[in-house]
N, C-alpha and C positions, 0 to 999 in steps of 0.2 A: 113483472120484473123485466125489466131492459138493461142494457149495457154492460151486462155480466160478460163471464167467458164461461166457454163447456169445451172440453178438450176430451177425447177421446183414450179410454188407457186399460188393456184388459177385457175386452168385453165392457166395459163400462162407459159411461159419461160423467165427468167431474164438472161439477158448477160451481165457480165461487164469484161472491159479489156480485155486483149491479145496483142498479135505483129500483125501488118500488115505491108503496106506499105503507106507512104506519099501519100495524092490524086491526087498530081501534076502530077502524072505517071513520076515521076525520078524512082520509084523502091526503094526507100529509107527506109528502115527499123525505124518503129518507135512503141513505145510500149505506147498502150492506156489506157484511164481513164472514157472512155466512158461506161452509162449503158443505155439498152436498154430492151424494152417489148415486146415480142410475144401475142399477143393475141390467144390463138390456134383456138379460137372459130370465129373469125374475119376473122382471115388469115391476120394481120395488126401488122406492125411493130412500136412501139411510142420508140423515143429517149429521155430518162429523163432528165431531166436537173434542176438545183436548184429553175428556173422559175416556173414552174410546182408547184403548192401546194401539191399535194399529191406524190409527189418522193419531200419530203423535208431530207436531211441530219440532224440526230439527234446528230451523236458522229461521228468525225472524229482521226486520228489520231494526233501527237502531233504536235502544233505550235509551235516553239520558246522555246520548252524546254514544253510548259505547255500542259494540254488535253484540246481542245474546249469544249463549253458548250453545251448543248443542243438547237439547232435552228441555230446553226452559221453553215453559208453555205461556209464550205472550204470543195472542191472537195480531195477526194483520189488521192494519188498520181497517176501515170502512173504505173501500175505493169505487168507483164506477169510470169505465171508458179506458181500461184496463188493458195489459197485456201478459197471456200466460202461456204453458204450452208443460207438459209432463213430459219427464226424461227417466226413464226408467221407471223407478217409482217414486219421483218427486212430481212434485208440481209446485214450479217455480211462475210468481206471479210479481210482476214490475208494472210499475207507474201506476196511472189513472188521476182520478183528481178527487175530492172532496167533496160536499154538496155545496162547499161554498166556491166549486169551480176553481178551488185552488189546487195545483198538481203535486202529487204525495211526491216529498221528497224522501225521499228512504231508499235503503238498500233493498234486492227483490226479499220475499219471504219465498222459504221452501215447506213444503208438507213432505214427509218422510210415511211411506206405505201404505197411498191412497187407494 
């Protein structure tokens, strides 16, 4: 994985997105939407996902031309070469691009009690 971001929040390290490779081992280049938790104090890695109550999605970017509301669970897109940074307990992440190098036009996405 490259071109992600890891922002620091809590004792913890928050990782979302980057480029990797497909897990089938073709080697295939694809760019992720996935966030993940360091626990530092654990040594324990948790994958967030909308299931999770406390990694809920509060504000994504835009659907269909509109913003989601708060509580609607549409995941961020796929970005790499990203910009994030947690405030509190958000983690707000803006830009990056697509793997077709085209740059995510959207509003940032927040995660609400990473």
């Amino acid at each position: 994985r490259y071109f992600h971001t890891m922002d620091y929040w809590e004792d913890k390290l928050v990782l979302f997105g980057g480029m990797g490779t497909t897990t089938n081992d073709s080697g295939v280049a694809c760019v992720m939407n996935d966030l993940w938790v360091y626990d530092l104090a654990y040594g324990v890695w948790e994958e967030c996902t909308p299931a999770l109550p406390r990694y809920t999605l509060v504000r994504t970017e835009s659907v269909n031309g509109g913003v989601s509301k708060e509580g609607d669970l549409v995941v961020p897109v796929p970005r790499y070469a990203h910009l994030s940074v947690v405030v509190r307990d958000r983690l707000v992440v803006m830009g990056g691009q697509h793997l077709s190098n085209e740059y995510v036009q959207v509003a940032p996405s927040l995660f609400f009690g990473i």
